[in-house]
Each structure stands twice: as structure tokens, then as C-alpha cells.
FITORFI-797860 format. One record per residue (C-alpha): residue number from 1; chain; x, y, z. Coordinates in Angstrom, 1 decimal, padded with zeros to 4 digits, always signed. Last residue first. Example, Ala and Ser with C-alpha at 12.3 -4.5 7.8 and 13.67 -1.06 7.14 Angstrom:
2, A, +013.7, -001.1, +007.1
1, A, +012.3, -004.5, +007.8
END
This chain:
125, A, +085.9, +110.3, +094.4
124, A, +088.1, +112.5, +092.1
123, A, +090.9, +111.1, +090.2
122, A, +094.2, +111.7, +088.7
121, A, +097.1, +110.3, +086.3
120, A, +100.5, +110.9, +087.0
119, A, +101.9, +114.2, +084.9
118, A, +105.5, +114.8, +086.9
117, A, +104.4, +117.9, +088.0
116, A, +101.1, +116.1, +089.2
115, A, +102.8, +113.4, +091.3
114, A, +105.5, +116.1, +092.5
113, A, +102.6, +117.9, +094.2
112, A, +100.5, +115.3, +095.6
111, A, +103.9, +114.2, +097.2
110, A, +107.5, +115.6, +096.6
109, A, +109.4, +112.5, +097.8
108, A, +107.4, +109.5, +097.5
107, A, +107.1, +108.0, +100.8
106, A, +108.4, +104.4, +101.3
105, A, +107.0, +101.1, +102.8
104, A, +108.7, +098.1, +102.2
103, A, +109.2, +096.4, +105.6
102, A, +106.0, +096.8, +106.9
101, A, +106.5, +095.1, +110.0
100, A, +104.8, +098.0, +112.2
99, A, +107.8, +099.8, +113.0
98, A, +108.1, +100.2, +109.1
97, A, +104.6, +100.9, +109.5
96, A, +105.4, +104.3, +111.7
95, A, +108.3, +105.0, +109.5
94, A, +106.3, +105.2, +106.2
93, A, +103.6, +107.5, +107.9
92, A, +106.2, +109.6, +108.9
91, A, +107.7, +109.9, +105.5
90, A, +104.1, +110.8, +104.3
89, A, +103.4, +113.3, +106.7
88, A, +106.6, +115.5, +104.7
87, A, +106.4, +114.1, +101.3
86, A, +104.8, +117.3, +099.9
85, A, +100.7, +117.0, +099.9
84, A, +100.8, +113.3, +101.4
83, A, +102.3, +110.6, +099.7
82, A, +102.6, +106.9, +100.5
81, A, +104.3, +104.3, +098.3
80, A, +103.7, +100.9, +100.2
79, A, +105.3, +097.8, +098.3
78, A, +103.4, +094.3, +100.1
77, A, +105.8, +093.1, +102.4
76, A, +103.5, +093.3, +104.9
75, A, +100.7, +091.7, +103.5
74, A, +097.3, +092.8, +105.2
73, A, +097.0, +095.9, +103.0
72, A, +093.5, +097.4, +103.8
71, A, +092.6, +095.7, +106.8
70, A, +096.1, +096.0, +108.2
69, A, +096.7, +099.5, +107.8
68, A, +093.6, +100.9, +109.8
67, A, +094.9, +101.4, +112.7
66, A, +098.6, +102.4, +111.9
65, A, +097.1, +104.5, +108.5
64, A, +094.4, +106.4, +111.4
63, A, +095.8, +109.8, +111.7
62, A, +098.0, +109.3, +108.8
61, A, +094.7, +109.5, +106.7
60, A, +094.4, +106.0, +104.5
59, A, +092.9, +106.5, +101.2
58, A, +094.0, +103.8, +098.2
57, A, +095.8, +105.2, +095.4
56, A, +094.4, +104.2, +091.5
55, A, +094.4, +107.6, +090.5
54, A, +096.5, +110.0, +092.4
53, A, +094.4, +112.3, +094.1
52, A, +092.2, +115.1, +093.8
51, A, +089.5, +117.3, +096.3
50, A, +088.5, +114.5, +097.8
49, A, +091.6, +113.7, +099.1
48, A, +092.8, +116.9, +100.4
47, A, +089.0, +116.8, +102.2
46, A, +089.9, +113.8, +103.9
45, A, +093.1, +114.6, +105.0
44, A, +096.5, +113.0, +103.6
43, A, +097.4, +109.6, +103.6
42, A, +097.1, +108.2, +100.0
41, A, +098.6, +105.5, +099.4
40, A, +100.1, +103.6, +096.4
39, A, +099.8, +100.0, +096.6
38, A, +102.4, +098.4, +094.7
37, A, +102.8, +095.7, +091.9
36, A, +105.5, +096.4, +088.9
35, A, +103.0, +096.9, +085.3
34, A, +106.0, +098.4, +083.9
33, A, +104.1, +101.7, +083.4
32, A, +103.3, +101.3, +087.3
31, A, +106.9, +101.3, +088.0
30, A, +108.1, +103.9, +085.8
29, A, +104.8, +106.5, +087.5
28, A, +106.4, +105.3, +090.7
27, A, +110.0, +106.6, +090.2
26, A, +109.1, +109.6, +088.4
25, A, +106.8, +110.3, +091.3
24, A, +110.3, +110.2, +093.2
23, A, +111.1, +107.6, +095.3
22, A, +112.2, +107.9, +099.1
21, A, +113.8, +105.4, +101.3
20, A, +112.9, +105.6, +105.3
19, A, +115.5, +105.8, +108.4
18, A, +117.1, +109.5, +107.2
17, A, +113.4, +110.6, +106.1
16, A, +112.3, +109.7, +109.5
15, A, +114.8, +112.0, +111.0
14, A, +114.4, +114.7, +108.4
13, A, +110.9, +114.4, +109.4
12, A, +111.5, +114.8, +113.4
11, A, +113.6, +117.3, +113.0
10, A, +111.1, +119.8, +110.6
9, A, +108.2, +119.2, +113.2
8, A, +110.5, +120.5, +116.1
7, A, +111.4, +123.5, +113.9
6, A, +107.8, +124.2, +113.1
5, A, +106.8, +124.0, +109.8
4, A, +106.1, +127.2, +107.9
3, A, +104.5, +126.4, +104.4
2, A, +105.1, +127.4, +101.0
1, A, +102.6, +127.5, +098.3
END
């Protein structure tokens, strides 16, 4: 399902996508299968994430991931792959803890969406 994003929404993603890596669920699902260590998160809405998610991810909404970061992954060069439904929020999420000291946080390009297309495992609450 497509969505219209603002133009002003659209500028400000490419330009954290331009200042944060991607990987593709490809990428992460590879990883995990070589037993590499990551925290995969989850920071879409509440009700996005009870509805499915990727199985093992933690929850942090991108309204609250800068808040509540810390507590959950106090490391911070701990390997953050955050998604959100498409890889949009999730880029912005990335950038806002890269300002944060997280120096390896990355969105995975493609999201919820590219995580199931590309058969990762999931979970319901």
C-alpha cells in the first residue's frame, strides 16, 4: 500500500538516509544466521507492533527511542538495526542516536515489509 508523504517529510528522510547506512533484511537475516550480535529494533507504533514484528526485535516507538534508548541498549556501540513499516521513521530514528553517540545504528531499508518478503521470522506479543 502506498503512501503520500509530504514533500517536506520526503527531504528530511533522504537527508538522513544520505548521513545513515542502510542494510537490507537480506543483510540482517545473514547476520543473525551467522550468529553476528545486534539488537534489532522495532520503532514503529504500538499497535504496528502488536499486530507483528520481527521476532527477537526489541520495541522502542520513534516517539520515545531518544528517551528511552539508553535503558534498553546502554552500549553505544552496540549494532542498532531499526525498522519501521518501510525504512522511512526508521532512518530518522538511526540519525537521531547517531547524534546520540550511537555510532552504529542503521535502518534496514524496506522495514516490516522487506523483513517479511525476504521470510525473517515473526512474532506477536
Amino acid at each position: 500500500m502506498a503512501k503520500n508523504h509530504s514533500p517536506a517529510f520526503l527531504e528530511l528522510v533522504d537527508a538522513a538516509k544520505r548521513r545513515v547506512p542502510e542494510m537490507t533484511a537480506d543483510n540482517v537475516l545473514a547476520m543473525l544466521a551467522r550468529g553476528e550480535r545486534l539488537a534489532l529494533v522495532d520503532v514503529r507504533e504500538d499497535r504496528e507492533w502488536a499486530a507483528g514484528h520481527a521476532a527477537g526485535a526489541i520495541h522502542i516507538g520513534k516517539g520515545v527511542i531518544e528517551r528511552d534508548i539508553e535503558a534498553q541498549v546502554p552500549e553505544k556501540d552496540t549494532l542498532l538495526v531499526l525498522y519501521c513499516g518501510g525504512g522511512y521513521r526508521s532512518a530518522l530514528a538511526a540519525d537521531a542516536l547517531r547524534e546520540m553517540g550511537y555510532t552504529r545504528a542503521v535502518s534496514m531499508d524496506g522495514g516490516w515489509r522487506g523483513w517479511q518478503a525476504s521470510g525473517g521470522a515473526t512474532q506477536t506479543p
